[in-house]
DSSP file (Angstrom, degrees, kcal/mol; ACC not computed):
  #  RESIDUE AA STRUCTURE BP1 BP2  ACC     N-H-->O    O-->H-N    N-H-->O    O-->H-N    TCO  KAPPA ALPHA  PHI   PSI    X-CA   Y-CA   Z-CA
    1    1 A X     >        0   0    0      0, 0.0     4,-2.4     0, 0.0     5,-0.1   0.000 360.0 360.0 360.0 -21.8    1.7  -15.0    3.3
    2    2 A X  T  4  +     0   0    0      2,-0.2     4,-0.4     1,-0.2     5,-0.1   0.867 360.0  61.6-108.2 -17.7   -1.2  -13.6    4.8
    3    3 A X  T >> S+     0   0    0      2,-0.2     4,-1.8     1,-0.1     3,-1.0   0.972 112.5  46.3 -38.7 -44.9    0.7  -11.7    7.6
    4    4 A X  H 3> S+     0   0    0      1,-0.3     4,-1.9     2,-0.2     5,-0.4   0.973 106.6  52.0 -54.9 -79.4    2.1  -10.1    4.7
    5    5 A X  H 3X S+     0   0    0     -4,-2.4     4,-0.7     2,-0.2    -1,-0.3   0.565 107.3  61.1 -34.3 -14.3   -1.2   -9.6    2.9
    6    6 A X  H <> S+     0   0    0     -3,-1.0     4,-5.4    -4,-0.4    -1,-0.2   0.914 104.2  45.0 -79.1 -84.3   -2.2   -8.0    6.2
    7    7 A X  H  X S+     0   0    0     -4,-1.8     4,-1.1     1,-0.2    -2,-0.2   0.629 111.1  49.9 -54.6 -21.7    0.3   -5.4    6.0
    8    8 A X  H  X S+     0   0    0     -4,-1.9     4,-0.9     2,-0.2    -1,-0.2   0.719 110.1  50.2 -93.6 -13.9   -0.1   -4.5    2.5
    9    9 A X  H  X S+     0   0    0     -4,-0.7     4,-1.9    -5,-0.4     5,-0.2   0.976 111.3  55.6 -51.6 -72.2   -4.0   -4.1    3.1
   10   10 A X  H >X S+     0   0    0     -4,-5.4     4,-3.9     2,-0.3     3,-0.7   0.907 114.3  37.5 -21.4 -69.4   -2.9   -1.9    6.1
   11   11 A X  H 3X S+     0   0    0     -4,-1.1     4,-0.9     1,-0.4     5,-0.4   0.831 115.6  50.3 -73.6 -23.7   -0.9    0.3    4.0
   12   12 A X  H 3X S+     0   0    0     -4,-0.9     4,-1.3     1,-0.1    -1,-0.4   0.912 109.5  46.0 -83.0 -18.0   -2.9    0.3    1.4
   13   13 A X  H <X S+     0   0    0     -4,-1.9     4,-3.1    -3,-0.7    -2,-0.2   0.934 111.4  62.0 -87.3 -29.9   -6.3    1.3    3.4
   14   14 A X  H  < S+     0   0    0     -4,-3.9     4,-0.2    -5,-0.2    -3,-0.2   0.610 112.0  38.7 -56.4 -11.8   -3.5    4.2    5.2
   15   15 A X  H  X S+     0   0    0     -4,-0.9     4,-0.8    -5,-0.4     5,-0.5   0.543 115.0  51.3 -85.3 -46.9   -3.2    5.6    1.6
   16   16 A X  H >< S+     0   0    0     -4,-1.3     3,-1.5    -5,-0.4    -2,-0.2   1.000 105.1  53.7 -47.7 -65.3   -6.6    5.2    0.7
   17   17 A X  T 3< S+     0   0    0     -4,-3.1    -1,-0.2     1,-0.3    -2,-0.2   0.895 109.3  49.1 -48.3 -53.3   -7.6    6.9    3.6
   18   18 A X  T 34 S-     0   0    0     -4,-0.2    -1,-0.3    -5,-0.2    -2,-0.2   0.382 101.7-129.9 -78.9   1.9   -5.2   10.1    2.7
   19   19 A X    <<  +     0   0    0     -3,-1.5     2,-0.6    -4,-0.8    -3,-0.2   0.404  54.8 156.1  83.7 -11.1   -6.6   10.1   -0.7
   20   20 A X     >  +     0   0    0     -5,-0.5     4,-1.3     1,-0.2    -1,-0.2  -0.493  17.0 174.6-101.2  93.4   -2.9   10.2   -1.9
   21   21 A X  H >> S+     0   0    0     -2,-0.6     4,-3.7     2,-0.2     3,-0.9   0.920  76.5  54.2 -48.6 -66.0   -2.7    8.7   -5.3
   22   22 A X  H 3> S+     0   0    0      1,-0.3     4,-1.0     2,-0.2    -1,-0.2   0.805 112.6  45.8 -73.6 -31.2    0.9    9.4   -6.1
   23   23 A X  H 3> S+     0   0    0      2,-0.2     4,-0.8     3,-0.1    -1,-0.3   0.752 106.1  55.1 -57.0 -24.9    2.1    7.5   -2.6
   24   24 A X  H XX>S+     0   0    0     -4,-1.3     4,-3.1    -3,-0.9     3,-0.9   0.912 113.7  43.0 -88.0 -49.1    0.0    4.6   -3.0
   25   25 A X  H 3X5S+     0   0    0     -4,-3.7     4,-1.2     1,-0.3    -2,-0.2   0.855 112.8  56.6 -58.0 -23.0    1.8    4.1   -6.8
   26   26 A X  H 3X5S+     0   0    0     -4,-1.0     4,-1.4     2,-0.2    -1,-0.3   0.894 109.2  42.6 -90.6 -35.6    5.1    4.9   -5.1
   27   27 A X  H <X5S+     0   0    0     -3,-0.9     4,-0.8    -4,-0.8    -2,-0.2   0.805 116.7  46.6 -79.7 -26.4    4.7    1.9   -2.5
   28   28 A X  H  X5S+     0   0    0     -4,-3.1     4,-2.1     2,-0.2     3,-0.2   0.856 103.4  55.4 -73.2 -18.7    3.6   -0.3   -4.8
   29   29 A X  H  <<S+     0   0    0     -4,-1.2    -2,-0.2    -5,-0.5    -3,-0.2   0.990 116.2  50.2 -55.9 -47.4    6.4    0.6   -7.4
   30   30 A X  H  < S+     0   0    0     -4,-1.4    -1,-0.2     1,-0.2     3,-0.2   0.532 119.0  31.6 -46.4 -28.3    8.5   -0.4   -3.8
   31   31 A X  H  < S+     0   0    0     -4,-0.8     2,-0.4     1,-0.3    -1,-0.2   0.931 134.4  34.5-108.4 -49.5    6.9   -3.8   -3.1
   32   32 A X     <        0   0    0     -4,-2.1    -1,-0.3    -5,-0.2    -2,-0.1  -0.871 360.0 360.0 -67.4  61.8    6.3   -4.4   -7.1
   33   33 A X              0   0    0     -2,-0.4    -1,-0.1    -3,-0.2    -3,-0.1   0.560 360.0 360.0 -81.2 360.0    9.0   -3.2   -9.4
């Protein structure tokens, strides 16, 4: 579980970073439906 947790930290600080609201909702809609 926490490789996992890893990779969604990752993706989430690579969204963060772009400021990009409507991508970050759009990978979590993907991981989280």
């Amino acid at each position: 579980m926490k490789e996992k947790d890893t990779i969604y930290e990752n993706l989430f600080r690579k969204v963060a970073f772009r400021d990009d609201e409507q991508a970050f909702r759009e990978l979590f809609l993907e991981f989280y439906p």
